[in-house]
N, C-alpha and C positions, 0 to 999 in steps of 0.2 A: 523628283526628290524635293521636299520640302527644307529646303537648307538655302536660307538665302543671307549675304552681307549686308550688316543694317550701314548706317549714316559716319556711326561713333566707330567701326572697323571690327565688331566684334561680330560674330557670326551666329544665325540663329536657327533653329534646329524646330519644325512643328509635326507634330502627329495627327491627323486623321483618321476619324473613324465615321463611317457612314454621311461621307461627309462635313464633319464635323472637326473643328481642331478642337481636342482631347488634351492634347500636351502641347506644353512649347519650353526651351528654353535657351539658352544662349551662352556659349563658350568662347574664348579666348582665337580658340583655332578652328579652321575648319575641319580638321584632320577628330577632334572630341568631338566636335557639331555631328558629323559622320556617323560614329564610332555609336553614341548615343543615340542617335537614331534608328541604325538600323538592329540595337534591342529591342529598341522599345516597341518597332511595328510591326514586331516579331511577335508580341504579346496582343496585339491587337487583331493579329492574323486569323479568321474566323470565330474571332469572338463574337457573341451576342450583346456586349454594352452597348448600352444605348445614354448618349449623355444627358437626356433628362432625368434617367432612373439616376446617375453616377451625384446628382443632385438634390436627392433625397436624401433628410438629416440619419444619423447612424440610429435614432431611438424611434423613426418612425419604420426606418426596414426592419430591427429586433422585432416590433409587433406582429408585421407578419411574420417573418419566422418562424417566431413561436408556436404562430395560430397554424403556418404548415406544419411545420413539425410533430402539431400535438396528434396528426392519425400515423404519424410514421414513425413512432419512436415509443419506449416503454413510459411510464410514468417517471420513473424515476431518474431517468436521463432527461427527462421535460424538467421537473422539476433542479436539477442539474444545472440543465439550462436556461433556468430562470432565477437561479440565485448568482450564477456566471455573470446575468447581463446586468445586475439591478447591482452588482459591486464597479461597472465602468462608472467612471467619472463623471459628472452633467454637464461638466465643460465638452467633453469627448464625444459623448452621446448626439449632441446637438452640433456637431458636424457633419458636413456632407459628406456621406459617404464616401465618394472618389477620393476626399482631398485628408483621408486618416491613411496614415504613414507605420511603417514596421517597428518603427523609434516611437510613435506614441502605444503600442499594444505590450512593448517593452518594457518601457516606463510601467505602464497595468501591472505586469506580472512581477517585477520588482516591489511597486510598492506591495502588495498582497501577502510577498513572501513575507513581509515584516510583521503581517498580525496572522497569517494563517499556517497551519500546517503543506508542506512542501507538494502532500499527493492531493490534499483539497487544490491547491493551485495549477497541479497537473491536471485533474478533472475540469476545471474551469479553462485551462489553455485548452482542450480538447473540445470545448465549447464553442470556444472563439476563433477556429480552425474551421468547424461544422460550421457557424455563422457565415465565415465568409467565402468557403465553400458554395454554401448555397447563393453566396452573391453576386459569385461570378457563374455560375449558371444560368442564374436569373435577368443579368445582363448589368446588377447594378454596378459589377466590378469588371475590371477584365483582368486580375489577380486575384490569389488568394494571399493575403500581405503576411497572414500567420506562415509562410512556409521561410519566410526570412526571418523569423521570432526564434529564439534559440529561449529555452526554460530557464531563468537562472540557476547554476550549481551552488546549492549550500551543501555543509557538512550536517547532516539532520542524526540527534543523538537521540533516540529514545529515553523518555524517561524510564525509570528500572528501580520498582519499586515495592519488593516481594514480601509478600504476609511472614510476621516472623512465626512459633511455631506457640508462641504464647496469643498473637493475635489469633491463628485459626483455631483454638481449641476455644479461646472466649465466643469466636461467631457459629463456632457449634453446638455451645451452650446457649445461645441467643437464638439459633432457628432450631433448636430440638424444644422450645419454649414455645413456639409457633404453631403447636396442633400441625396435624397431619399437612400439611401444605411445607410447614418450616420443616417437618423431618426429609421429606422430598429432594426441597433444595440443598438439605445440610447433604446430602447423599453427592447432587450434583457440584457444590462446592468443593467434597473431597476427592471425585475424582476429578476435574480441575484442576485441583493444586496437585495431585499424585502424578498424573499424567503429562500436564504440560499441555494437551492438545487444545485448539481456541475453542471460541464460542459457536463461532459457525462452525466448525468439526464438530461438535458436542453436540448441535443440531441436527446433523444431517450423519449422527453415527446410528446404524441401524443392528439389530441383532445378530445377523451373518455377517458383521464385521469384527465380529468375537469371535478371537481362536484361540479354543482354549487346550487344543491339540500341539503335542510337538515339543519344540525345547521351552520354553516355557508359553505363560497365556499372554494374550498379546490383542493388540487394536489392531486393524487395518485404515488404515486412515485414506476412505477412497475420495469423498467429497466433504465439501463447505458451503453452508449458504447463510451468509449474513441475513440480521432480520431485514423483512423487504425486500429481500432479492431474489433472485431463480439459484437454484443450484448449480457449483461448477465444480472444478478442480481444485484442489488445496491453494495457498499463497503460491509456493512453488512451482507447482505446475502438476506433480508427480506426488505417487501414491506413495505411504510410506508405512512401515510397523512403529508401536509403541506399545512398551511393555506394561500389564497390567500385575502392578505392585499387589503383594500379599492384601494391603489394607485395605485395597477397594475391593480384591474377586472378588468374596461376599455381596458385595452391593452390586455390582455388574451381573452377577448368577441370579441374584433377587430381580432384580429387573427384565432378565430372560425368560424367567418363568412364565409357563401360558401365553408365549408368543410367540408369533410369525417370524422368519427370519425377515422377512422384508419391514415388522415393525419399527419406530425409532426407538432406540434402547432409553435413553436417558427421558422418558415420557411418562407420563402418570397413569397413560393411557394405551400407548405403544403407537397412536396415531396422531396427536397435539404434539408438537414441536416446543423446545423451550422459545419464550420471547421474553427477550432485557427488559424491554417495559414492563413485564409483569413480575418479571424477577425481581427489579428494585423495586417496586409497589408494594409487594405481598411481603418481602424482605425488611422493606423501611431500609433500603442499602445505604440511603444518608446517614441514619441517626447509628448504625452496626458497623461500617467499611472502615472509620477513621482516615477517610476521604483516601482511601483505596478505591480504585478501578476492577472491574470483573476478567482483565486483561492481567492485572496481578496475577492471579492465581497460576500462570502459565512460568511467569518470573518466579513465583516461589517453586515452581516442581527445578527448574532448571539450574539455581541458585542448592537445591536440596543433592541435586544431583552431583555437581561440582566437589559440593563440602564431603560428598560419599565416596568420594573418587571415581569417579566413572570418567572414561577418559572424553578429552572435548571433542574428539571427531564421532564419538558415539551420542552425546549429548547433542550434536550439529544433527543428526541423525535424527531422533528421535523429535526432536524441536521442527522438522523440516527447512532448516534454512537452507537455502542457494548458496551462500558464502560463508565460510568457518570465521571471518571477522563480523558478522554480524554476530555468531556463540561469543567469541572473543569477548565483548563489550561487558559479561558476567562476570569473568576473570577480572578485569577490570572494575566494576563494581563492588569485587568480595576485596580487591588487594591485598595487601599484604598476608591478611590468615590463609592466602592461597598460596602464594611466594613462599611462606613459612613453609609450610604443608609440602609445600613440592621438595623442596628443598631438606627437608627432614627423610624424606622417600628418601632422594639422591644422594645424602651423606651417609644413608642405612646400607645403602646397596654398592657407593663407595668402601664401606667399612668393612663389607660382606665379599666384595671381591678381593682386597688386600689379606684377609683372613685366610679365602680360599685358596689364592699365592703363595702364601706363607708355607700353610700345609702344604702346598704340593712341591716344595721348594725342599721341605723336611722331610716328603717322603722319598723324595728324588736323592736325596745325600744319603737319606737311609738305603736305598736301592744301592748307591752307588760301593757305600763301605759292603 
């Protein structure tokens, strides 16, 4: 056992690997010298580091990485993975390997959360997890330090920012101005804001996802696929219906016409996908949105829905969220003309039961005499 009494009475604790002392350090007692030892050659236990690799700076092993990486992974997880590495620190980077710590990957994802959005930093922690991963396989590590990194918890509010009903009538006056291209999108704009369903649903909604059989006509909402990406499941995980309001059938049966059920509905073509980048191009969505988002349009149906009374576990529904406090957050944004509104229900139906009482109170004495 490598635990030996130094001069000064403190006792000190070294690690070997292949030979090589790896680790050293030194405690108070031998009973911690012990204790910490026999972790640590736990983790060295058939490991492959090698401590000359473990002394290779962190920005020259990221190059290889990469360069493996780029035949094992999609592009856009490469890509991913190279805006992940190019945000660590030059201070950080320019350490050796072995000697970067779970407290400095920490520090990373803290600051970040300050200028980034919370799931860009989850995509980049999931970066830096694969990093070092492949490090300790490769032998530069004999850990993977990401697995003692905890994500920081913030409260992440969406912004909630819905076209009111005088903005969408001006941007369907603006792309019915647009020749045949701007009638197109003015089509895809309103079912957007009628439906609620996202961008990548609107892409990957195809013709036999129209039912217009039954109790009323309706979406099926099977897949999503963001631009640039493969096709998968919704946000949530699971398929869901949404109702196909009076104001769009028309334009939903216009777009069926002369196609396949396997075409994509919302297409010009039934075979071209919508794509954002052409959408704000051909749109000019700077100079017509009033720095609205295409992510609005989902806020206005949900916001439309609300003010209709439609109740919120139905709206949760239809929205697909996982949690009825992510709907919640609407409620909250309308305040009070919602409070009013409920509240005016609740005193009508209050009034309406004490009425019913009444009479049945008067019919009751009348019975009685």
């Amino acid at each position: 056992m490598s635990i030996r009494k130094r001069a000064n009475g403190k006792w000190q604790a070294q690690v070997f690997a292949r030979h090589e002392m790896v680790k050293s350090k030194t405690f108070d007692t031998k009973t911690e010298a012990q204790q910490w030892f026999s972790t640590e050659v736990l983790k060295y236990k058939g490991s492959s580091y090698n401590s000359r690799k473990g002394a290779i700076p962190l920005r020259t092993v990221i190059e290889l990485w990469l360069a493996d990486r780029k035949d094992s992974v999609a592009e856009t997880s490469l890509g991913s993975d190279r805006v992940a590495t190019s945000l660590l620190p030059s201070k950080l980077v320019s350490l050796q390997i072995r000697k970067i710590e779970p407290a400095d990957m920490q520090l990373v994802l803290r600051s970040l959360l300050k200028t980034r959005q919370p799931s860009s930093v989850k995509r980049y922690s999931n970066s830096y997890k694969a990093l070092f991963k492949w490090c300790v396989k490769r032998g530069y590590r004999v850990d993977n330090l990401m697995d003692s990194v905890d994500l920081p918890k913030i409260e992440y509010v969406p912004r909630i920012r819905p076209f009111d009903q005088v903005e969408l009538r001006g941007l369907h006056i603006r792309l019915r101005q647009s020749g045949e291209v701007g009638e197109f999108y003015r089509d895809v704009v309103q079912v957007l804001s009628s439906s609620g369903i996202r961008w990548g649903e609107a892409r990957s909604l195809r013709v036999e996802d129209v039912l217009l059989e039954g109790v009323y006509p309706r979406f099926h909402i099977r897949h999503s696929q963001s631009d640039g990406y493969t096709e998968k499941s919704p946000k949530s995980g699971k398929g869901r219906y949404v109702p196909i309001s009076p104001e769009i059938l028309g334009i939903v049966e216009k777009y069926m016409q002369d196609r396949s059920k396997e075409d994509y509905l919302l297409s010009r073509d039934g075979t071209a996908q919508l794509n954002a980048s052409n959408f704000r191009r051909d749109t000019e969505w700077k100079q017509i949105s009033g720095g609205h988002t295409i992510h609005d349009f989902r806020h206005s149906a949900a916001v439309n829905w609300i003010q209709a009374g439609v109740p919120i576990t139905t709206i949760k529904a239809w929205l697909g969220h996982a949690n009825i406090q992510t709907t919640m957050r609407y409620l909250e944004y309308l305040g009070m003309d919602v409070d009013v509104s409920a509240y005016q229900r609740l005193s009508a139906g209050q009034l309406q039961d004490k009425t019913e009482n009444k009479e049945g109170e008067k019919a009751k004495t009348e019975n009685e005499e």
